[in-house]
Structure formats: structure tokens, C-alpha cells
C-alpha positions in Angstrom: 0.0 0.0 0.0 1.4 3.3 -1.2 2.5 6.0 1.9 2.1 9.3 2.0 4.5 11.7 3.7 2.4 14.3 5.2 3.9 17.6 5.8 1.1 18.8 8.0 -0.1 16.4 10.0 3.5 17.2 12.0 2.0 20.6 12.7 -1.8 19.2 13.6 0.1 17.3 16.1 2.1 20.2 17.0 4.7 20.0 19.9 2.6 17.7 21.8 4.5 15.6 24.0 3.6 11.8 24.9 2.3 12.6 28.3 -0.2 15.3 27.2 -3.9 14.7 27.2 -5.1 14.5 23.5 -8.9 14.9 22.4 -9.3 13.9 18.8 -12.3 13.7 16.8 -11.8 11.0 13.8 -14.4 11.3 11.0 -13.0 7.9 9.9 -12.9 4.5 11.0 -10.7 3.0 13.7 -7.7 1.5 12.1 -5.0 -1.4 14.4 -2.1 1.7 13.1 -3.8 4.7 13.9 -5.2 3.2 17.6 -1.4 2.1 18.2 0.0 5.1 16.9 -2.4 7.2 19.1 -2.0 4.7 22.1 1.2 7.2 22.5 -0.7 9.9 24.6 -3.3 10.3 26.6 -5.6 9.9 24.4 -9.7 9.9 24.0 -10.6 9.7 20.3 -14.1 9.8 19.0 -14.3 7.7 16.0 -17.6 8.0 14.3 -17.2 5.8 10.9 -18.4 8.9 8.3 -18.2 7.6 5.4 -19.9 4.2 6.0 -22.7 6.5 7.3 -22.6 9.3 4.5 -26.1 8.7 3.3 -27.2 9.5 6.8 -25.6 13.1 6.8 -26.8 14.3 3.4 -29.4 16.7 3.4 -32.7 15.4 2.0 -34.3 15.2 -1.7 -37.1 17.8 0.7 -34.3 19.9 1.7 -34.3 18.7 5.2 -30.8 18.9 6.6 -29.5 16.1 9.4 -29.5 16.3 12.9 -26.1 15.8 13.9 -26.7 14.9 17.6 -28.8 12.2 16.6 -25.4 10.4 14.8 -22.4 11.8 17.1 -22.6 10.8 20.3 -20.1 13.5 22.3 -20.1 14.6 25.6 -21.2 17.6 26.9 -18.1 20.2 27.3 -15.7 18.1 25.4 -13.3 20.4 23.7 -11.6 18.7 21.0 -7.6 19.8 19.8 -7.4 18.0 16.4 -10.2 17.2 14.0 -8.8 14.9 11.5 -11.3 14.8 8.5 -9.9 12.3 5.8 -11.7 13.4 2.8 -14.6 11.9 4.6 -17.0 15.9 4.1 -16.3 15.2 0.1 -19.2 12.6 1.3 -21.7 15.5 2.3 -23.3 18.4 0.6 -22.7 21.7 1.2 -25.6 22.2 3.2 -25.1 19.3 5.3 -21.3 20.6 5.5 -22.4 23.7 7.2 -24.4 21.7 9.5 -22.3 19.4 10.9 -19.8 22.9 11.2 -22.3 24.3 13.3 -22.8 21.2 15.8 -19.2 20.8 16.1 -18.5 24.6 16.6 -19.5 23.9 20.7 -16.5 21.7 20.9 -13.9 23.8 19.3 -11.4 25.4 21.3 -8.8 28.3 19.9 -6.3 26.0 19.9 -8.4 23.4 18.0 -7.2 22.3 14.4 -8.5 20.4 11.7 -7.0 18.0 9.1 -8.1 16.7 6.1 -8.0 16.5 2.3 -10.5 18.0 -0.5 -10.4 18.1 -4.2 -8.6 20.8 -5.5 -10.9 21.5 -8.3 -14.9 20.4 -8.6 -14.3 19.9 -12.4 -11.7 16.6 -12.2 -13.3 13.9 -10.0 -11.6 12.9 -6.8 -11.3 9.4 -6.3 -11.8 7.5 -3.3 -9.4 6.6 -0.6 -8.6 5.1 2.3 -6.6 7.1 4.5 -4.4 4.9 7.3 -2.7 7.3 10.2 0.9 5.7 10.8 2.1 8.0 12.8 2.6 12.1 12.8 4.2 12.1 9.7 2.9 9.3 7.6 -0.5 7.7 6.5 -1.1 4.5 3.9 -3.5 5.7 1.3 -5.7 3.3 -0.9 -7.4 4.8 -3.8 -10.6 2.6 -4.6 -10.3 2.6 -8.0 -13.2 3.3 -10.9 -14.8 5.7 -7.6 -15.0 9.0 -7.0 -16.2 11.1 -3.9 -20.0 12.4 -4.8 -19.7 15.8 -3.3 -15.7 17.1 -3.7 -15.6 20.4 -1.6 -12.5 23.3 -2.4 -10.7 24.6 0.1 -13.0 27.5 0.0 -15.9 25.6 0.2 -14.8 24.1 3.4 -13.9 27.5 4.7 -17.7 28.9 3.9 -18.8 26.3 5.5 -17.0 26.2 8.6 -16.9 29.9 9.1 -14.6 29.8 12.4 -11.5 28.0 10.6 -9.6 28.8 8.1 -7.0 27.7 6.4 -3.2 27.4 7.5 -1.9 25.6 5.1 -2.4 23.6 2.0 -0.4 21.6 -0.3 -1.2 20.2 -3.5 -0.8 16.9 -4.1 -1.4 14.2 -7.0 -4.6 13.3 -8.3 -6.7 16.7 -7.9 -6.2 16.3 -4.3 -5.1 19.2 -1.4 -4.3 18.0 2.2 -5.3 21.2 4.0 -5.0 22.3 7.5 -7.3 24.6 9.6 -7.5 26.7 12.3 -9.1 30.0 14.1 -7.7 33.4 12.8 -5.6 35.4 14.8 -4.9 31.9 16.9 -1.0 30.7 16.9 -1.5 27.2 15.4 0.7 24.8 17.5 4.1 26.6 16.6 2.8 27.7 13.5 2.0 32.0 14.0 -1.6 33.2 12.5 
């Protein structure tokens, strides 16, 4: 399985040393590399198995949008440091997107980052992949091919729709592909200065 060598999940994970406590949300499934590789701090990850579920968060054919509470089962006052995304919103509509940004936005902290990866252009499909976190600095991807994601968002479409992040950092990578990271503005993102 090809690897990818991330050059911003290093700065998600930030300066955080083995004994700090770590809240991650993980829109993707629980993986025996990413739990071991995690297992490292103090950890609580939410893992909530997005894209398996996808069809659950899109907003209906009667323009009804989902109820995120109903799906996500977090605690009350969590506050959540790193959101790693995948390129599970390319799932989602836009409406839905905005949705899901406005549950989340009671467990988002200033120093609260997110990490994922979104099509770099809505006119070239974005395949499908499987995203495995190795470690800070690595991830196994697996393209599924003949697929492609039914809703691929653009950085600024993910910016609209989470209105109190905004982008960090970006770099473009193969395959109409962008692994983008977010954070608050104004907000020093874990050694990196807004």
C-alpha cells in the first residue's frame, strides 16, 4: 500500500508531547495503526465511521438537513484539539457541510485544528481513498479505484462552511487532491504564527 508523507499532519500534532492529554475527533474508522499510533498519549478519540454512514448526513431530496446529535454521540463540554477529517466531508453536501460545522462549533477550542483533504478542483473527480494514520508524519493511502467522492468540496468551500476555521496551510498533491489544514484566525497554530 502506497505511503504518503504528510507535511502537515507534523504541525496538527504540534509540539505535543507523549504525556499530554489529547482529544481527537476522527471522521474515519478506527484502524490497528492509527489506535497504536495514538495509544502514544493520553488519548480519548471519537471515531464516528463517516463515510460508512454518508447517506445519513446528506441533506434530503425535501431539503431537510440532518440532525447531527442524533449520529455523534459526544459529551457535553468536550473540547476537542485536532479534527482529522480524511476526505470523509467530500461525502456531504454543502448544506449538510455547514451543519455538521455548526454542531461541532460547541466543541472547538482556539487552539483546535482540523486536518483533512478535499479536491482541489470540482471539475476533475476525486477518487476515493482510504486514509491509514501511521504515525505524525505518515498515512497509507488506498485509492478505490473506478470511484470518485459524490460531493468534492474546495478549500473555500470548506472555509464557507466552517466559518470559524480557516486555512493554515495547503499543499497540493497528486490526483486533484489538497491535504489542507485549519484553524481559528488570529490563533498561533501549535508553533505555526496566524
Amino acid at each position: 500500500m502506497p505511503r504518503l508523507a504528510s507535511s502537515l499532519l507534523p504541525l496538527a500534532f504540534g509540539e505535543i508531547e507523549q504525556s499530554s492529554r489529547l482529544v481527537v475527533l476522527d471522521l474515519g474508522r478506527p484502524t490497528p495503526e492509527g489506535i497504536a499510533f495514538l495509544n502514544n498519549f493520553r488519548c480519548t478519540v471519537y471515531y464516528v465511521g463517516f463515510r460508512d454512514r454518508a447517506h445519513l448526513f446528506r441533506t434530503s431530496e425535501g431539503g431537510e438537513v440532518p440532525d447531527f446529535r442524533q449520529f455523534l454521540n459526544i459529551r457535553e463540554g468536550t473540547q476537542f484539539d485536532l479534527f482529522l477529517l480524511w476526505d470523509c466531508l467530500n461525502f456531504i453536501d454543502f448544506h449538510s457541510m455547514c451543519n455538521l460545522s455548526e454542531y461541532l462549533e460547541q466543541f472547538v477550542s482556539d487552539r483546535t485544528c482540523m486536518h483533512g483533504f478535499l479536491a482541489f478542483s470540482t471539475e476533475v473527480p476525486l477518487a476515493i481513498t482510504k486514509f491509514r494514520l501511521l504515525n505524525k508524519r505518515e498515512v497509507d493511502v488506498e485509492e478505490v479505484m473506478g470511484t470518485s467522492c459524490p460531493f468534492p468540496h474546495t478549500t473555500q468551500q470548506l472555509e464557507d462552511g466552517f466559518a470559524a476555521q480557516s486555512v493554515r496551510r495547503g499543499v497540493l498533491l497528486p490526483h486533484n487532491r489538497r491535504e489542507v489544514l485549519f484553524g481559528q484566525y488570529g490563533v498561533s497554530l501549535h508553533g505555526y504564527e496566524a
